[in-house]
C-alpha positions, 0 to 999 in steps of 0.5 A: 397516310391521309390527313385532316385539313381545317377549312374554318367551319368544317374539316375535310379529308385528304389522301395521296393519289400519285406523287404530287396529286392529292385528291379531297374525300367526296360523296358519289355525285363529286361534292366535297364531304365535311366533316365536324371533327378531325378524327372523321377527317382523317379516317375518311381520308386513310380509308381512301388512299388504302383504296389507292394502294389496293387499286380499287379506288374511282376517281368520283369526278369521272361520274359526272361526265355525261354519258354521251361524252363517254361514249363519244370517247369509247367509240373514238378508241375502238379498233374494229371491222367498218362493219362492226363500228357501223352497228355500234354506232347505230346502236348508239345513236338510235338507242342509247343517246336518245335517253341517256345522252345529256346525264352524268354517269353517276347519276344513271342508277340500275333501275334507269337502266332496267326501265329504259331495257322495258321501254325498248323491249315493248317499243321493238316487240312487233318491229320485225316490219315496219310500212313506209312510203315509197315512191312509185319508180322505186315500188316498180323496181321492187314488184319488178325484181320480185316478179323476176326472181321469185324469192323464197323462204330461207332455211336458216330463218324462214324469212323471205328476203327480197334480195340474194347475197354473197355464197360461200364460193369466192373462187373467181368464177361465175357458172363454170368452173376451172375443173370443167373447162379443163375436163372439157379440153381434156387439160389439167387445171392448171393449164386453164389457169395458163391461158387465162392469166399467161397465155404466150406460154401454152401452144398454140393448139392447146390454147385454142382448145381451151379457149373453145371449152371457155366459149361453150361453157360461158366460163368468166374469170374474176365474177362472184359467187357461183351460189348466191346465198339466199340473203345478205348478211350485214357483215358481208353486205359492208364488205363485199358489196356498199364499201367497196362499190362507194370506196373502191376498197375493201375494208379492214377485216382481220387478217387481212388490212384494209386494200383496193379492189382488184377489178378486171376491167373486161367487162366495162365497167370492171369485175372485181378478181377474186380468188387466188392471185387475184392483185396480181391478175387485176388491172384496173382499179375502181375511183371512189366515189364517196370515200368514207360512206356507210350504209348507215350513214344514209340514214343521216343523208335521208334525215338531213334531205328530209330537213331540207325539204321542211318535212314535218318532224311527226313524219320524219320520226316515222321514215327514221323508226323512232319515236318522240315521247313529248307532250307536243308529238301527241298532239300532231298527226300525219297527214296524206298531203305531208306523205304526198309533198314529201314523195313529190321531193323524193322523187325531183331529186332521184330524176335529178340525179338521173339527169345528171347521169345522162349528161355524163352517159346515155346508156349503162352496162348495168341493165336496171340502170340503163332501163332507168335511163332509158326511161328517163330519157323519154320522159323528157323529151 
């Protein structure tokens, strides 16, 4: 049981917590309780270590570690999909640090908590579109491909979205299928499959009748989706498109653990295989070319740029979508020159690195790419 310990002035109560570990009673914010009498010492100190028994007792130093530092730990143990660690710490990192970051967790009652959920339900409101500056090459890109595409309304939200993303269908196959080729040639599918993947072993005349059909129909093995979707979900967006063109992998997502992507490497620069069988059909894979990046973490790549550029801090609040509620943001304001010089750095580091592509190749495969290039070329002639 607990016992009362003389401290000279006062008496404080003291429990077993483990064997060899005894804990001093405390109040909510850590501070050890003194007591007047023994008889309080002692009671304080029996109700405690009961707690201990019955497994309800809370260690009241772990209060008064900082939010940040406790979130630092949770999101460090979490075992999840890229994606999903990539949203969480988004949401960290643009939500809950910026007011909670630096205060003792014992110290962050439920009415903090309330007021903080009425700031960002006010702040995120009429956040469904948000204006920023654009630089005049990447607004080109954008009026060009919408011009192109002619994008619509989706079923499932109404919204219209700018880009298209990963179908239901990873078979393998872009515009024809396997099942056409094979009604074409008057073959089984499973003989179309032979002349893809092990041709040597069809005869000849068959063979050739197949790859007749594949010529007619524009049939191409290892492509994406045969339906788009009509926009990306972020989940499908880290997986099949950002992670694997950064990394050349496919991330971890359950059931399957993280792997390379398997690309074919007709068409130059490679199509990753998909579908069955689609490792042991691959034969090439992709070098990574920034290991470990996330869509989010351009974000922290802008932030730093903008840094580097000296960007005022008013305009660099506004890129990023948050605010600064302190007396002194009140005070300054955005200017059209801030705007200009900061597109004006935008726009030498995007022709720098168009510069550094063209040293390496003049032309790309890609067509906006090779536009972009071309373009580029040009203008420094």
């Amino acid at each position: 049981m607990g016992f009362a310990e003389n401290r000279g002035t006062y008496w404080r109560g003291r429990y077993k917590i483990s064997l060899g570990k005894y804990g001093t009673v405390a109040d909510e914010n850590g501070d050890v309780i003194r007591f007047r009498t023994k008889r309080e010492a002692k009671q304080a100190a029996d109700a405690e270590e009961a707690k201990v028994r019955a497994g309800s007792w809370k260690d009241p130093a772990a209060g008064q570690i900082t939010f940040g530092e406790y979130a630092s730990r949770w999101y460090a143990a979490q075992d999840l999909a890229a994606s999903t660690m990539q949203n969480y710490r988004r949401h960290l990192e643009e939500h809950l640090l910026p007011e909670f970051e630096d205060r003792p967790l014992a110290s962050i009652q439920r009415t903090d908590v309330d007021a903080w959920e009425k700031k960002e339900k006010a702040l995120y409101e009429d956040d469904s579109y948000r204006t920023i500056d654009a630089p005049r090459w990447l607004a080109r890109l954008w009026t060009g491909h919408i011009a192109r595409t002619q994008p619509k309304p989706c079923a499932c939200h109404g919204n219209t979205y700018m880009f298209r993303g990963q179908g239901v269908s990873r078979t393998g196959e872009t515009g024809a299928k396997v099942v056409d080729v094979a009604r074409r040639a008057g073959v089984s599918t499973g003989t179309v499959s032979n002349v893809i993947n092990r041709p040597d072993i069809v005869a000849d005349a068959t063979r050739a009748r197949v790859r007749e059909a594949i010529e007619a129909l524009g049939f191409t093995r290892g492509g994406g989706a045969v339906d788009q979707a009509e926009h990306w979900r972020r989940n499908g967006f880290a997986t099949w498109l950002f992670t694997s063109a950064v990394s050349g992998w496919y991330p971890k997502k359950a059931p399957q653990a993280a792997r390379p992507v398997p690309v074919l490497a007709d068409t130059w620069p490679g199509v990753p295989a998909r579908g069955r069988g689609a490792q042991a059909r691959a034969d090439s894979c992709w070098v990574p070319i920034a290991k470990g990046l996330t869509s989010h973490g351009l974000r922290h790549t802008h932030k730093t740029r903008m840094e580097g550029f000296r960007t005022p801090p008013k305009l660099m609040d506004e890129r990023m979508g948050h605010i600064d509620g302190s007396v002194q943001a009140r005070y300054s304001h955005i200017t059209r020159e801030m705007r200009e010089e900061l597109l004006a750095n935008l726009t030498a580091e995007w022709e720098a690195s168009l510069d550094a592509r063209l040293a390496v190749c003049t032309t790309s495969p890609v067509a906006v790419l090779n536009d972009l290039l071309q373009e580029r070329a040009r203008a420094r002639r």
